[in-house]
N, C-alpha and C positions, 0 to 999 in steps of 0.2 A: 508298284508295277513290276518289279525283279520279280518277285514271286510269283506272277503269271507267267512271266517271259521265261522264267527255268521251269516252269510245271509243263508250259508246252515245248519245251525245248527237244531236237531230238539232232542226234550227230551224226551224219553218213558214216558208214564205217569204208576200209579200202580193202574189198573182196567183197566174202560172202558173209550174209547174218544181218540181224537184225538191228535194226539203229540205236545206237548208245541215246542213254538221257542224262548223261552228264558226262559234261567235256572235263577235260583236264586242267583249266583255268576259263577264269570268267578274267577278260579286260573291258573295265568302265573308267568313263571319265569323273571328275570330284563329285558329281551330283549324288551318285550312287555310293559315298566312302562313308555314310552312317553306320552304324556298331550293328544294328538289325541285319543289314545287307552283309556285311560281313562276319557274324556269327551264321547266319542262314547258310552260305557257300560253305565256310569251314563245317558246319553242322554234316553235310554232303558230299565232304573230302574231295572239295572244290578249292585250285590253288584261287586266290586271290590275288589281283594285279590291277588292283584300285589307288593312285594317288591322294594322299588324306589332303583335306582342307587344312589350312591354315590355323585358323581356329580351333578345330578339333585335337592339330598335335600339340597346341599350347594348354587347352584345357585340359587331356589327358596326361602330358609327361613325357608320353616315351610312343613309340610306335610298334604296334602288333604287328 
């Protein structure tokens, strides 16, 4: 569902022009802290401001 929700996305700008399609950070809650959703954003030179699950920082190691 992220990948719809940033395909339609669009960001008011403050003056004149035409509306951005990518913000400067995405913030999601842990639903969305899968490796997909955050290769997709960094893919886009989207900061990322997603909290990891529990699980995923012990299965991984270390935190991206």
């Amino acid at each position: 569902m992220l990948t719809e929700i940033m395909a339609s996305l669009s960001v008011d700008r403050i003056g004149p022009g035409r509306a951005r399609t990518r913000p400067d950070r995405v913030l999601a809650d842990k639903a969305y802290s899968a490796k997909a959703h955050r290769a997709m954003l960094r893919k886009r030179n989207i900061q990322v401001v997603i909290s990891e699950r529990y699980d995923q920082i012990r299965s991984v190691g270390s935190i991206d």
